[in-house]
LOLODO-543305 format. One line per field, with one value per atom (N, C-alpha, C): residue in three letters; x, y, z. Coordinates in Angstrom, 3 decimals. Layout:
aa: ALA, ...
east: X, ...
north: Y, ...
up: Z, ...
//
This chain:
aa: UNK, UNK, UNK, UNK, UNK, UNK, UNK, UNK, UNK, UNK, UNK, UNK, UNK, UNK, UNK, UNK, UNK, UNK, UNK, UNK, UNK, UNK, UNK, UNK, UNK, UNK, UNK, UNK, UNK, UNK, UNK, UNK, UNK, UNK, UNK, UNK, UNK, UNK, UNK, UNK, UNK, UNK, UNK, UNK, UNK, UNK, UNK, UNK, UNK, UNK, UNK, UNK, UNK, UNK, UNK, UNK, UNK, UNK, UNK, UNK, UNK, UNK, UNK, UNK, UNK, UNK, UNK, UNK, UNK, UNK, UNK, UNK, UNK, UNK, UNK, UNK, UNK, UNK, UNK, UNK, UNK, UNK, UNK, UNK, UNK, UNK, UNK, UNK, UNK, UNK, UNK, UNK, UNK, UNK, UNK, UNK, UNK, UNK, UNK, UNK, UNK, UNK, UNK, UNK, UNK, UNK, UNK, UNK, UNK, UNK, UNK, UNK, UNK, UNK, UNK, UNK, UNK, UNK, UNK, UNK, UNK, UNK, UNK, UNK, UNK, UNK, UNK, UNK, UNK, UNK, UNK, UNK, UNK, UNK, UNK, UNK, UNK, UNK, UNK, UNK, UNK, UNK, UNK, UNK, UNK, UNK, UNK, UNK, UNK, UNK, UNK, UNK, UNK, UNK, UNK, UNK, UNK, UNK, UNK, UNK, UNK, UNK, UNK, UNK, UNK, UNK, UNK, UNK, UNK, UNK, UNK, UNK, UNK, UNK, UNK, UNK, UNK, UNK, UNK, UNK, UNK, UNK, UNK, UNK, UNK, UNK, UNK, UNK, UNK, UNK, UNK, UNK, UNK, UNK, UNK, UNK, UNK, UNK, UNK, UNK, UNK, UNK, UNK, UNK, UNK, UNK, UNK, UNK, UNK, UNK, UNK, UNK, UNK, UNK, UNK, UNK, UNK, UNK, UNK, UNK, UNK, UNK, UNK, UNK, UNK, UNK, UNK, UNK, UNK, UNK, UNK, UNK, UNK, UNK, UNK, UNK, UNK, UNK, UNK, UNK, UNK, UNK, UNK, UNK, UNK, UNK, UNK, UNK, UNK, UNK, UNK, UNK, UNK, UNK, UNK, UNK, UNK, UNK, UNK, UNK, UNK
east: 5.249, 6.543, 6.324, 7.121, 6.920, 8.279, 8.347, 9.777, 9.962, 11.498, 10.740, 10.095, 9.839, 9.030, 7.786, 7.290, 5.592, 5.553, 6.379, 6.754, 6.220, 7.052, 7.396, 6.200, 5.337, 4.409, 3.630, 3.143, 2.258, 0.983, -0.245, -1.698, -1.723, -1.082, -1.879, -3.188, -3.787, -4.748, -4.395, -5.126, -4.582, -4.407, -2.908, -2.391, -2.941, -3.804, -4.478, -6.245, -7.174, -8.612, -8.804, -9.140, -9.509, -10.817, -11.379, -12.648, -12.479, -11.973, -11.730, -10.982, -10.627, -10.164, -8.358, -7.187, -6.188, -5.754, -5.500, -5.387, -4.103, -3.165, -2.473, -3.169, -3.591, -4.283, -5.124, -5.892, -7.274, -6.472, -5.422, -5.383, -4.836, -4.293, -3.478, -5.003, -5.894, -7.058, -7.470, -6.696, -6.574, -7.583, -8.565, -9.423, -9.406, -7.969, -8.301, -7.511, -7.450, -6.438, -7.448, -6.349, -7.412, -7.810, -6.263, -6.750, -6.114, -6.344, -5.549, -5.189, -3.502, -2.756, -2.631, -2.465, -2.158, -0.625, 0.049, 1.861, 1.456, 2.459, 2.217, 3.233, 3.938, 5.047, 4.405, 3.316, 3.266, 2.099, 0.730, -0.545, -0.725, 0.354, -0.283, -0.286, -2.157, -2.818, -2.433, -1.900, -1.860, -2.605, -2.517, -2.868, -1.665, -2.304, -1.553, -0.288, -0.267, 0.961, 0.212, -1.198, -2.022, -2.690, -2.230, -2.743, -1.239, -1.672, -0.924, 0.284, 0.253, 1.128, 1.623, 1.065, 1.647, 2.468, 1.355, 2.160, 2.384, 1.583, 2.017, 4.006, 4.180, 5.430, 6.682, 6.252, 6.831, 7.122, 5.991, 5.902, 7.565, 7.304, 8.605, 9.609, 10.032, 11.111, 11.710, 10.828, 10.993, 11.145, 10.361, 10.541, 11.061, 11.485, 11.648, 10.601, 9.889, 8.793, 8.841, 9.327, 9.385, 7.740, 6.742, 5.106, 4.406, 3.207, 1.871, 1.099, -0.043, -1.478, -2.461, -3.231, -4.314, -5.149, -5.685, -6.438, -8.315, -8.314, -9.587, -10.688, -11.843, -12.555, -12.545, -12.648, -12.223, -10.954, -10.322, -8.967, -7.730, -6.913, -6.334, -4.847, -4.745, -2.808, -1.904, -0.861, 0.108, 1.711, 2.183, 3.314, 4.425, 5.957, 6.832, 7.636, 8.117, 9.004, 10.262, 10.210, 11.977, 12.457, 11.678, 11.676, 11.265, 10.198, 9.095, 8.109, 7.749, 6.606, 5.661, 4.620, 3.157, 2.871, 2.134, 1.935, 0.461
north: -17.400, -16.752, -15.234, -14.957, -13.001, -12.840, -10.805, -10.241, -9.783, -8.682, -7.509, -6.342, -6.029, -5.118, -5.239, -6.279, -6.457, -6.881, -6.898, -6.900, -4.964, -4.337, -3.294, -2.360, -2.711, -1.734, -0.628, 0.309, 0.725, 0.725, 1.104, 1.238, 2.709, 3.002, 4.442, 4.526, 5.658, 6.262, 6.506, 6.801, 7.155, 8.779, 9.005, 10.568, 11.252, 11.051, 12.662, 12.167, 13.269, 12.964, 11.334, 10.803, 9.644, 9.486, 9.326, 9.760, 8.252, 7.505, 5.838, 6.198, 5.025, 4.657, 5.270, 4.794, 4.836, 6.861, 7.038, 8.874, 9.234, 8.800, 8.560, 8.512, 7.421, 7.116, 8.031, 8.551, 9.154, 10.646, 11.341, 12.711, 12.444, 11.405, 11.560, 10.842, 10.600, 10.722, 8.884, 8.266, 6.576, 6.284, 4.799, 4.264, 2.956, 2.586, 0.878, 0.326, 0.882, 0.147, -0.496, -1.473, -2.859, -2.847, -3.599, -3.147, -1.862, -1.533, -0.398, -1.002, -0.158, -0.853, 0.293, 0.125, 1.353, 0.917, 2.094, 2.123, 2.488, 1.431, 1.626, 2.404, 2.580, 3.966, 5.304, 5.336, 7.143, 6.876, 5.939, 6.339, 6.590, 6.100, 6.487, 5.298, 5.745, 4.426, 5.407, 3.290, 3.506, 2.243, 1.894, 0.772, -0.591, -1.445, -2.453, -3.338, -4.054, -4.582, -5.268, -5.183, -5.904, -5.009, -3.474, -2.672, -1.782, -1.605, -1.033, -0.061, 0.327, 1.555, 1.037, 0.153, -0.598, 0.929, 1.829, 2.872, 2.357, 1.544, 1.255, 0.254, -0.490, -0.749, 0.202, 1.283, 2.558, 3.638, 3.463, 4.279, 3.191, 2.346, 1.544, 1.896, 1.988, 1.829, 3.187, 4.156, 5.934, 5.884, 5.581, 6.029, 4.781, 3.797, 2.582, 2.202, 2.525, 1.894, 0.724, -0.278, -1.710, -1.877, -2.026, -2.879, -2.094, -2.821, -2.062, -3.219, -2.900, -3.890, -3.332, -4.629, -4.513, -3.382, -2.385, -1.313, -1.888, -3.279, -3.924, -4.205, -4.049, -4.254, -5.480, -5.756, -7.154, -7.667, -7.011, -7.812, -7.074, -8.083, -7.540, -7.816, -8.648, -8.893, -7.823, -8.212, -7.279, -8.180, -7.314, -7.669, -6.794, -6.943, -7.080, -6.774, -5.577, -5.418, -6.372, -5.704, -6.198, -7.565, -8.078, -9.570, -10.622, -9.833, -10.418, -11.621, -11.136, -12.119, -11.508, -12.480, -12.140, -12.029, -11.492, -11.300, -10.822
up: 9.772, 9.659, 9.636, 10.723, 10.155, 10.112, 10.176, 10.404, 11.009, 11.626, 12.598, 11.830, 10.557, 10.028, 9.970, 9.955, 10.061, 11.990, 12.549, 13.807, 14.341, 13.559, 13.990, 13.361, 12.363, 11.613, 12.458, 11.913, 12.883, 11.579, 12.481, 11.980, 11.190, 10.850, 10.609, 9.437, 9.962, 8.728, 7.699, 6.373, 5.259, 5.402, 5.026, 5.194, 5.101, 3.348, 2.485, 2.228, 2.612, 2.681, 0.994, 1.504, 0.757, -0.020, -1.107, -1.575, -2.612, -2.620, -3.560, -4.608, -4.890, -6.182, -5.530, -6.329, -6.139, -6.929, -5.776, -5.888, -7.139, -7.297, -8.387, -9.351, -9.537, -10.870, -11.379, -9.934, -10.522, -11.029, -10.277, -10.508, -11.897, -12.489, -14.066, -14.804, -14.625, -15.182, -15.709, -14.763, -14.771, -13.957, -14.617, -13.616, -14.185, -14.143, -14.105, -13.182, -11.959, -10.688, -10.410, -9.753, -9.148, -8.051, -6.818, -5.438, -5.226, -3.661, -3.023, -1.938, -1.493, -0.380, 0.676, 2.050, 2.375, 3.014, 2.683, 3.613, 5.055, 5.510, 7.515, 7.812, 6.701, 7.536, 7.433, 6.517, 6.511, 6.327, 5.985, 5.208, 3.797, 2.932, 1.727, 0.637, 0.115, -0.331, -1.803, -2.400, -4.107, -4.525, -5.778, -6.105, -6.121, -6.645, -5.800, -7.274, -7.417, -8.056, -9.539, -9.368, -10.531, -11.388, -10.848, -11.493, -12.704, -13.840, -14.525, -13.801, -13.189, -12.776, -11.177, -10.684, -9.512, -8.412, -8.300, -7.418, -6.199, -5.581, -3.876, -4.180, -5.111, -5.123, -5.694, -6.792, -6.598, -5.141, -4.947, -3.086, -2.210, -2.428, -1.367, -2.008, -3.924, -4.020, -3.966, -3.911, -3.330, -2.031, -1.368, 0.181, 1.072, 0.887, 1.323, 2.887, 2.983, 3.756, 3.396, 4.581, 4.069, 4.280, 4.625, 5.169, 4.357, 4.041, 3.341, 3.989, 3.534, 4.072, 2.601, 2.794, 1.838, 2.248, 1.390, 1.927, 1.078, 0.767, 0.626, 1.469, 1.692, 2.623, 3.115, 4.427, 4.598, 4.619, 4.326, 3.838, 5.355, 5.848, 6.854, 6.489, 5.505, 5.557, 4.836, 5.532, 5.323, 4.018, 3.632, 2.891, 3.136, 3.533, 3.751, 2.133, 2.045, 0.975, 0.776, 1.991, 2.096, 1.943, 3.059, 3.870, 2.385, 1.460, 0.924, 1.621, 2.831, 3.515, 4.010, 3.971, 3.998, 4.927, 5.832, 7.610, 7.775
//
């Protein structure tokens, strides 16, 4: 099952130079994010929904970028805000 938003995603890079760990977290002086996601509307990696501060689902409900993708090594799926489906 998909949508047209994981239809429509694009690939991008991550926006701002990337050095690990979820950039949020780290600049307020946090290091217990779990995963990192990256947004396919603009590039920008937060941590993911299992981490205390869940910024990649803050990032959608600010900028409404419906798609993110796992930004895990290995890891290729995508999730669908909107739709809520996995792709």
């Amino acid at each position: 099952m998909t949508c047209q938003h994981l239809k429509e995603a694009g690939a991008p890079e991550p926006r701002a130079p990337y050095e690990g760990g979820c950039p949020e977290c780290v600049a307020d002086g946090h290091h217990d994010w779990v995963h990192l996601r990256l947004c396919l509307g603009c590039g920008h990696v937060a941590c993911c929904d299992s981490s205390p501060r869940r910024h990649m689902s803050r990032h959608h409900e600010t900028e409404d970028h419906p798609v993110m993708r796992s930004y895990e090594p290995g890891e290729t799926w995508r999730w669908c805000f909107v739709d809520e489906i996995l792709g």
